[in-house]
Every structure is written in C-alpha cells, then in structure tokens.
C-alpha positions in Angstrom: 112.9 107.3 121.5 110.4 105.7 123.7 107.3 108.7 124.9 106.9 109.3 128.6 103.9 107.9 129.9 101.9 110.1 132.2 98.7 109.3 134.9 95.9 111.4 135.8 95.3 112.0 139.6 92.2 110.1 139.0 93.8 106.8 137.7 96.5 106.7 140.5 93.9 107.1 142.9 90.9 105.8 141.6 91.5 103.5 139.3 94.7 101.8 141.0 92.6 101.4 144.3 89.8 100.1 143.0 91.7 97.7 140.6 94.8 96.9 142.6 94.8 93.9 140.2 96.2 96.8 137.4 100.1 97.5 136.4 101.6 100.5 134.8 103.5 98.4 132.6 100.5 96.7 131.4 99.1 100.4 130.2 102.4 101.1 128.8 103.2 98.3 126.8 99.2 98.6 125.3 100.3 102.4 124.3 103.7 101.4 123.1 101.7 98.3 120.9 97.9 98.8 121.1 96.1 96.1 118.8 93.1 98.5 118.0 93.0 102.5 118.6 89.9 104.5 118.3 88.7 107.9 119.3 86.3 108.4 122.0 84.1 111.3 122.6 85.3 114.1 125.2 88.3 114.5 123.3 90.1 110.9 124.8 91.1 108.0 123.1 91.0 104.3 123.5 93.6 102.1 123.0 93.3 98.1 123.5 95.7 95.2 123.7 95.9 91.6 124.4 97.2 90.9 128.4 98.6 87.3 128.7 99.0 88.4 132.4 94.9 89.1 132.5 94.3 85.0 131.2 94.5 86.7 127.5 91.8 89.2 127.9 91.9 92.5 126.3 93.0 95.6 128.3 91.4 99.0 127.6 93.1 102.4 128.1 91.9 105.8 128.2 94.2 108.5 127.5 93.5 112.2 127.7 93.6 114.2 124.1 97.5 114.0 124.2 97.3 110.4 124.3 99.7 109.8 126.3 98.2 110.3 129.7 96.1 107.5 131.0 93.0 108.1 132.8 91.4 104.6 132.9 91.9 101.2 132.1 89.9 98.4 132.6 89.9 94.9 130.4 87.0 95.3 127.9 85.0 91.9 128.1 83.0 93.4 124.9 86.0 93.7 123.2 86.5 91.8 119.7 89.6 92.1 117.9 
C-alpha cells in the first residue's frame, strides 16, 4: 500500500514559489524509489533520485523525522551517485 505523502507549510510556500520549476510527483516518485538515502542532522533525512524531467540531474528531498513529509527539495548539483 502506497504511504501518503505530506508538505510542510514551508515547502508549499517557500519552496514551490521560489522553484515553480518543482512537481509533487517528482518528490513522490524519489520517496517511493530514492537512489541514495541518508540521515541529516536536525532529525531530517535526505533522499535523492535521478529526474529525466530535470535533463537527468539528481533531485534532493528533505523530509521531516517521519520521512514522509517533505520540507525541501532542490536538485543537488554536488550529488554523485
């Protein structure tokens, strides 16, 4: 059974505006499938996955401690797989 997917207040209206270029889907499919996973301090976690929509670059997401509420995203240009 697929996991809901929840959004801080800051990522729908911070993150969104700033990087209208960003899609939901694009954070859900890295939680569904992420690449690479790795803790991050303050209790959040980082999650990273190839975008073909993003000419192949990799996308970060932040999730809260739950890990499954996003509070950033952002592609990671220091990112190696």
């Amino acid at each position: 059974m697929p996991t809901t997917i929840h959004y801080t207040d800051y990522f729908e209206r911070n993150v969104l505006r700033k990087r209208a270029y960003l899609r939901k889907s694009w954070c859900e499919y890295v939680l569904d499938r992420p690449e690479h996973s790795e803790p991050q301090e303050g209790n959040r976690y980082r999650f990273w996955r190839q975008i073909p929509e993003l000419n192949g670059r990799y996308l970060r997401v932040v999730t809260l401690s739950d890990k499954v509420t996003v509070h950033n995203a952002f592609p990671d240009r220091g990112f190696k797989p």
